[in-house]
PyMOL commands that place a pseudoatom at each C-alpha (Angstrom):
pseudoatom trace, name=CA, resn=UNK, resi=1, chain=A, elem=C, hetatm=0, pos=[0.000, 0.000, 0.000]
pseudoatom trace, name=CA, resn=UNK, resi=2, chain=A, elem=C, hetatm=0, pos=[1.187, 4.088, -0.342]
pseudoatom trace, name=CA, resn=UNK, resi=3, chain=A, elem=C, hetatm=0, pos=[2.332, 5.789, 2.442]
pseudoatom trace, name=CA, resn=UNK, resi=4, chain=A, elem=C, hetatm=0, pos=[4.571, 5.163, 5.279]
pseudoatom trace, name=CA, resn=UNK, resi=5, chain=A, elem=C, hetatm=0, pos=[5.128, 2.095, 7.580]
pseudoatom trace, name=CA, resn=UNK, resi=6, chain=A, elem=C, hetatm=0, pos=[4.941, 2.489, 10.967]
pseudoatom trace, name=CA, resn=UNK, resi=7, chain=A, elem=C, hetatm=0, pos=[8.576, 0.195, 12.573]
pseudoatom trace, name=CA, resn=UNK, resi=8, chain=A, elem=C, hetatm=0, pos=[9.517, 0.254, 15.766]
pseudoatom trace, name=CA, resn=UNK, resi=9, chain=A, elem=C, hetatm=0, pos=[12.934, -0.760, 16.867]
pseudoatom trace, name=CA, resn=UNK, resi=10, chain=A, elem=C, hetatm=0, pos=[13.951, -2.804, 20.340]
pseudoatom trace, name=CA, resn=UNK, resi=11, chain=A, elem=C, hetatm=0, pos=[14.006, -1.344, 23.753]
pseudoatom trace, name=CA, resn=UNK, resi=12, chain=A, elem=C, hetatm=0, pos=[11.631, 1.584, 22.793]
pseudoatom trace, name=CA, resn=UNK, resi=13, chain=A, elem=C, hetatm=0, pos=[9.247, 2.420, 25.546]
pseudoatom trace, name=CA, resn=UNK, resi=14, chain=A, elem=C, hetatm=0, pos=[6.517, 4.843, 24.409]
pseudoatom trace, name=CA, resn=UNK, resi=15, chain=A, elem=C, hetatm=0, pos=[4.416, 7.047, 26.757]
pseudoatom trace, name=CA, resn=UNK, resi=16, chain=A, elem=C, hetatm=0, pos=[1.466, 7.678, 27.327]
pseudoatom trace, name=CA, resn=UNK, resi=17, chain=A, elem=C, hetatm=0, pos=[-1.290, 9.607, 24.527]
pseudoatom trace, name=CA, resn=UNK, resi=18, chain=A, elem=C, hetatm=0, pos=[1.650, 9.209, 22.243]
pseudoatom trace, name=CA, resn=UNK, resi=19, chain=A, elem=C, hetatm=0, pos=[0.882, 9.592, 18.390]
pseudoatom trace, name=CA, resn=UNK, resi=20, chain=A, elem=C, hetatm=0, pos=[2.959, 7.905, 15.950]
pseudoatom trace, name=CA, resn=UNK, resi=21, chain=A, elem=C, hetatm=0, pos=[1.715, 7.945, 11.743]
pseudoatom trace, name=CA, resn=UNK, resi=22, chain=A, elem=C, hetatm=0, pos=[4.196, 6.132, 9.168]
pseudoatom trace, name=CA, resn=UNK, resi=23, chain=A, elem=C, hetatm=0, pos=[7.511, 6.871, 10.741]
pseudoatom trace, name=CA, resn=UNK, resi=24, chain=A, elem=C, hetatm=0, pos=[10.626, 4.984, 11.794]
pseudoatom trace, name=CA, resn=UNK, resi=25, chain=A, elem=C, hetatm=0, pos=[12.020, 4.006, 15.339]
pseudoatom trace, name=CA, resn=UNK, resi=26, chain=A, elem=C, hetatm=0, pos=[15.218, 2.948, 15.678]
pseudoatom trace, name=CA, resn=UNK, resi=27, chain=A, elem=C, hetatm=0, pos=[16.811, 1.091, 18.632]
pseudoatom trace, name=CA, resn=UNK, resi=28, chain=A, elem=C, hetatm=0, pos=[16.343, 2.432, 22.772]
pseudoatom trace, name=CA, resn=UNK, resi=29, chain=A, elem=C, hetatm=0, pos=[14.088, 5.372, 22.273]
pseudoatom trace, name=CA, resn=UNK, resi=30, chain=A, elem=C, hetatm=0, pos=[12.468, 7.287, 24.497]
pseudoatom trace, name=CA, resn=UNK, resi=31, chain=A, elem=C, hetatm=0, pos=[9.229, 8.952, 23.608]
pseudoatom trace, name=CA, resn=UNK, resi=32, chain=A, elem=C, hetatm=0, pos=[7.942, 11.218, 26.068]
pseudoatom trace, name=CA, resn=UNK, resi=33, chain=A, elem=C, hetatm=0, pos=[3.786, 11.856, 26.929]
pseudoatom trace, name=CA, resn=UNK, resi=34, chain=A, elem=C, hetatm=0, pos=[1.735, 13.384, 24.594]
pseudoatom trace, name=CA, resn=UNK, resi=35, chain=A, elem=C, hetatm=0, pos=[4.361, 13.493, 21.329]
pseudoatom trace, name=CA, resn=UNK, resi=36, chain=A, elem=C, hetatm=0, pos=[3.308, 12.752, 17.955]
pseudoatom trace, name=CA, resn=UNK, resi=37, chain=A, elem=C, hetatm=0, pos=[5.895, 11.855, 15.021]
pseudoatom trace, name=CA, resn=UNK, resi=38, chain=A, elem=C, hetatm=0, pos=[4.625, 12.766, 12.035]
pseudoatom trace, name=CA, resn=UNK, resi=39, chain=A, elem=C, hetatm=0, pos=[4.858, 10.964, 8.536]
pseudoatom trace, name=CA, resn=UNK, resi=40, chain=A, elem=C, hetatm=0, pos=[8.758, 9.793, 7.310]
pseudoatom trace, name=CA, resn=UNK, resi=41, chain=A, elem=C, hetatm=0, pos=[9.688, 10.927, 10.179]
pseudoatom trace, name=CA, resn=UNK, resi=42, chain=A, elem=C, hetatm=0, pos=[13.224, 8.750, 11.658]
pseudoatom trace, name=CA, resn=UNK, resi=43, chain=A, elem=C, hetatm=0, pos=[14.771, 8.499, 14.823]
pseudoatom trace, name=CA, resn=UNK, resi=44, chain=A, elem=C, hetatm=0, pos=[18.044, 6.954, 14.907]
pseudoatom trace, name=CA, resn=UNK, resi=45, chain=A, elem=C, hetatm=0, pos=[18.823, 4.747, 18.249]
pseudoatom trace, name=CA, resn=UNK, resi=46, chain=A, elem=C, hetatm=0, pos=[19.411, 6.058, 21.488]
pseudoatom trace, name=CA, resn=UNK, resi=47, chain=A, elem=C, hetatm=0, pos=[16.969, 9.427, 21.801]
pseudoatom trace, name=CA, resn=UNK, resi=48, chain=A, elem=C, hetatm=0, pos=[14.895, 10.575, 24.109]
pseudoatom trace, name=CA, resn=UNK, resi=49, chain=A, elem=C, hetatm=0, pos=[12.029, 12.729, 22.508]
pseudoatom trace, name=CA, resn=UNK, resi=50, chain=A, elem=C, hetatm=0, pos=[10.547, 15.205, 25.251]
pseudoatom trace, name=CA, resn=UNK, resi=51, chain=A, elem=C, hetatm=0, pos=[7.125, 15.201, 26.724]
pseudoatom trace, name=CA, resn=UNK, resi=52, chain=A, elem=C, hetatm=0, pos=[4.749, 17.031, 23.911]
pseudoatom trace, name=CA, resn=UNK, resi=53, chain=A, elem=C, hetatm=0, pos=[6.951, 17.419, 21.293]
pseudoatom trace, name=CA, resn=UNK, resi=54, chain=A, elem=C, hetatm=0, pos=[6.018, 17.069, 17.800]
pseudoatom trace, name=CA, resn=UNK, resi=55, chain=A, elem=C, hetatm=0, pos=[8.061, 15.492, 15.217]
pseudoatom trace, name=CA, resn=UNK, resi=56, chain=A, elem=C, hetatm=0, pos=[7.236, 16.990, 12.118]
pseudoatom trace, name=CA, resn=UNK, resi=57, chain=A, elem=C, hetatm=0, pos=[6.751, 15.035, 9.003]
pseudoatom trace, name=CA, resn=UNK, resi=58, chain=A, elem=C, hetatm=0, pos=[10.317, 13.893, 7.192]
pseudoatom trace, name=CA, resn=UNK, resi=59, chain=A, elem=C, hetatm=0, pos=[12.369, 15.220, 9.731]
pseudoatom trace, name=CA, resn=UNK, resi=60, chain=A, elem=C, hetatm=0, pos=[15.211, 12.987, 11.205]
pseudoatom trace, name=CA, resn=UNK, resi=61, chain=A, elem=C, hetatm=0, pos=[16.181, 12.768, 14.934]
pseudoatom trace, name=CA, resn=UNK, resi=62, chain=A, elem=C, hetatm=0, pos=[20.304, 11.884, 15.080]
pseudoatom trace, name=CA, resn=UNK, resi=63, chain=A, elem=C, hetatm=0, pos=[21.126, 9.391, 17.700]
pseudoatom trace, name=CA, resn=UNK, resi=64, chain=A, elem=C, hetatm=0, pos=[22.115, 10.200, 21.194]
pseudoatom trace, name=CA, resn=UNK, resi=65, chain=A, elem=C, hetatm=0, pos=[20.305, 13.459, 21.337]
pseudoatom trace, name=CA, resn=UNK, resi=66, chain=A, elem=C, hetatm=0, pos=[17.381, 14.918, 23.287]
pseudoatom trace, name=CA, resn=UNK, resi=67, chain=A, elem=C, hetatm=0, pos=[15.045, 16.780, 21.574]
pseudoatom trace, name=CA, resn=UNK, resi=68, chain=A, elem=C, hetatm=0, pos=[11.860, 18.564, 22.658]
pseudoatom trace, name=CA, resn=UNK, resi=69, chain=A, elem=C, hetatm=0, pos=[9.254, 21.174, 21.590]
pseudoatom trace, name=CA, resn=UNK, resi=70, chain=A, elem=C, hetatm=0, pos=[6.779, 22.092, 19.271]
pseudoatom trace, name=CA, resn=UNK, resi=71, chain=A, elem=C, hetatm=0, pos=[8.526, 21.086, 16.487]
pseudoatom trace, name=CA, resn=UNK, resi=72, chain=A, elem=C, hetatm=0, pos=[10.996, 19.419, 18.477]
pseudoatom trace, name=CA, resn=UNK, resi=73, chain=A, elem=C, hetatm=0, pos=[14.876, 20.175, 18.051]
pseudoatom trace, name=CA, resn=UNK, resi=74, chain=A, elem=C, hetatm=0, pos=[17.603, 19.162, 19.388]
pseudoatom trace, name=CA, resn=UNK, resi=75, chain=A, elem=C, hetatm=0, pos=[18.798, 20.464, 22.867]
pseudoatom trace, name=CA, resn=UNK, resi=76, chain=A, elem=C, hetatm=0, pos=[21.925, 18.402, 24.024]
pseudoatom trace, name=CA, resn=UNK, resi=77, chain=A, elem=C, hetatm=0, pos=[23.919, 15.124, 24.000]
pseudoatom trace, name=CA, resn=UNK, resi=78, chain=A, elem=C, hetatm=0, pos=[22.169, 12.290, 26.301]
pseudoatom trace, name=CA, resn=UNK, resi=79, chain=A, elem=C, hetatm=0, pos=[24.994, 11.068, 29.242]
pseudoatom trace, name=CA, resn=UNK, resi=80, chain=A, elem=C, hetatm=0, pos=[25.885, 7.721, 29.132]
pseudoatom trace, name=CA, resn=UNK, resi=81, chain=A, elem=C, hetatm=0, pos=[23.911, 7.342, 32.543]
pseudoatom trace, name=CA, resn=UNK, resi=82, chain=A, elem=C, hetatm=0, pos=[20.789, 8.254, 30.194]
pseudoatom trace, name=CA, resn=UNK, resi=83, chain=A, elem=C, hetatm=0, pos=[21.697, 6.005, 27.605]
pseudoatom trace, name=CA, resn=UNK, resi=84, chain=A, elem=C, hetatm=0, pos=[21.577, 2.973, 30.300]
pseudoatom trace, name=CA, resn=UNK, resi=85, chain=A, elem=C, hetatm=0, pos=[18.317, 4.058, 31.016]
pseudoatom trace, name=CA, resn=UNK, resi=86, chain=A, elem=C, hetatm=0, pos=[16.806, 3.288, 27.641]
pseudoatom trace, name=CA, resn=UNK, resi=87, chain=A, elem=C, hetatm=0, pos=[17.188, -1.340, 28.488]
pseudoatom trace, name=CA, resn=UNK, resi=88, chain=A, elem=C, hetatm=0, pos=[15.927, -0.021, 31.961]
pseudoatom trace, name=CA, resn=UNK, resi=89, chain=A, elem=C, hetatm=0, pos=[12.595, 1.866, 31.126]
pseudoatom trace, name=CA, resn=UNK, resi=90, chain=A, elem=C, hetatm=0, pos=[11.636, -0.904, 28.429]
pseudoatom trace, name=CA, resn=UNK, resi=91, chain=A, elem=C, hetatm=0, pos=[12.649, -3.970, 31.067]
pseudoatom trace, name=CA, resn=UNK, resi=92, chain=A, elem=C, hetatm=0, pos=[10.045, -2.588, 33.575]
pseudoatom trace, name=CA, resn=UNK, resi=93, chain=A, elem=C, hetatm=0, pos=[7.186, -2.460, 31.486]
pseudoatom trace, name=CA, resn=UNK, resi=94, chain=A, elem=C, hetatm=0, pos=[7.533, -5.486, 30.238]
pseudoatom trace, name=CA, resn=UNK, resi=95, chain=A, elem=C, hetatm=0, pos=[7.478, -6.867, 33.659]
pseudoatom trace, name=CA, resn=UNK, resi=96, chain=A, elem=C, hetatm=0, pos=[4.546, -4.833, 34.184]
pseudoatom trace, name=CA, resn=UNK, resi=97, chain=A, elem=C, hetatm=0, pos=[2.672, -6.131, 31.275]
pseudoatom trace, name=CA, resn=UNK, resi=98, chain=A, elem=C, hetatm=0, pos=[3.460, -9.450, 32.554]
pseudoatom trace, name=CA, resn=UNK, resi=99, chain=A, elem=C, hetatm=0, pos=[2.218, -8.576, 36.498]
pseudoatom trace, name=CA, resn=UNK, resi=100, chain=A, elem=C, hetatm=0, pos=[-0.852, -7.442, 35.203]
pseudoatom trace, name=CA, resn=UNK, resi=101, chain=A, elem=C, hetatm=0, pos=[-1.851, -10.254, 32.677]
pseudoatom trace, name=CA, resn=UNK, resi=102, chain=A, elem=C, hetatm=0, pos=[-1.194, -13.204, 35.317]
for i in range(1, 102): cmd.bond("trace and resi %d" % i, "trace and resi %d" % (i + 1))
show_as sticks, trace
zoom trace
């Protein structure tokens, strides 16, 4: 079919009211409450996109950045204690998924 796929990489945890159309997640995202990534829109691994930001259509989020705002740009390089953070986030909600479906 036209138009964009929607892929999401591994150890990306996505918050809450979160939209995503056809775009591309790489590997240990973070998306933050309330974003929405737009249409051919690609993050690379390791980012952290902040609460409410919008992603607007094409753009492309380099790895190891945070970016937030309305369009969202970049602010500054994540620390390596951030960048742990990513297997972290994504290993608790699968155990959560897990609590709550036994």
């Amino acid at each position: 079919p036209d138009g964009f796929p929607l892929l999401i990489g591994n150890e990306v945890t996505i918050g809450h009211h979160v939209t995503l159309h056809g775009c591309t997640l790489g590997d240990r995202i973070l998306v933050g409450m309330s974003c929405a990534v737009m249409d051919g829109a690609v993050v690379e691994d390791e980012v952290v996109i902040g609460a409410g930001s919008l992603v607007t259509p094409g753009k492309v989020l380099k790895s190891g950045f945070l970016y937030v705002g309305r369009p969202a740009r970049r602010v500054r390089a994540l620390s390596d204690r951030e960048k742990a953070y990513f297997k972290y986030t994504a290993d608790q909600y699968v155990k959560l998924g897990a609590r709550y479906l036994a």
